[in-house]
N, C-alpha and C positions, 0 to 999 in steps of 0.2 A: 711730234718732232721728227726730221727727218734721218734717216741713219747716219748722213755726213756731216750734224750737228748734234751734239749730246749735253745734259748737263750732267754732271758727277758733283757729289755731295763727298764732304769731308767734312772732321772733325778736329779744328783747334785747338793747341793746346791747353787756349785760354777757354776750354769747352761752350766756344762760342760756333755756332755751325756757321760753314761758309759754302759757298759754289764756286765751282767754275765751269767754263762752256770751254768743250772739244770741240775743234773742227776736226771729223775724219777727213784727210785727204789722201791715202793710197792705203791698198789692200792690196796685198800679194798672196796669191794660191800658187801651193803647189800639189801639182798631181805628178804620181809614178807608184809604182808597187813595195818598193820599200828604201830602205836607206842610202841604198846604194847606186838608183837611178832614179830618175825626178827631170822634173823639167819645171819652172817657174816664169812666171806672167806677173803684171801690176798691173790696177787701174788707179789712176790718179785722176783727183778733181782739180781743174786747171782755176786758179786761184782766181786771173782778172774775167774770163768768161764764164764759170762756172761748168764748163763742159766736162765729163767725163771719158778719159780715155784708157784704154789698152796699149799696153806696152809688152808684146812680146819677140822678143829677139828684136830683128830688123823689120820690124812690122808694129805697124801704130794706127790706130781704127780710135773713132768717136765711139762711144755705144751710153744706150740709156742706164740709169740707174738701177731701174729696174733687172737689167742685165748682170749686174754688180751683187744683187740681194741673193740672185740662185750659184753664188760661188759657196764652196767651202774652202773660208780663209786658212793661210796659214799664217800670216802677218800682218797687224792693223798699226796704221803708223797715225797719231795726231798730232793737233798740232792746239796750243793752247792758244784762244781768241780771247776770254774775259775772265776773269776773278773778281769777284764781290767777297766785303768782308765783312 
């Protein structure tokens, strides 16, 4: 399964197990030396194309996924696509 879809398992109250499917669509890294200075960047997955892009400052690049896997995140934002119960 691919990084930018996930399922996660949970447990009902009704201790009936259920799913649901994550869309990951951005991942924000930040890099700096400590708390005090930093600099941060997104890559978001463009929902109707599928494309992946960078977003830093005033600058915005296409890049591959694979470009996406060699970051150390600081932020994973999703987004909920299905729930079975």
């Amino acid at each position: 399964m691919s990084v930018w879809k996930k399922r996660l398992y949970r447990k009902e109250s009704s201790q009936r197990a259920g799913s649901t499917i994550y869309r990951l669509f951005a991942v924000t890294v930040r890099i700096g030396y400590n708390i005090e200075t930093g600099h941060y960047y997104t890559f978001a997955l463009h929902y109707e194309n599928q494309r992946r892009w960078c977003f830093d400052d005033e600058f915005v690049s296409s890049v591959n996924e694979s470009e996406v896997h060699t970051q150390n995140s600081y932020l994973l934002i999703y987004q909920r696509i299905k729930e079975s119960k």
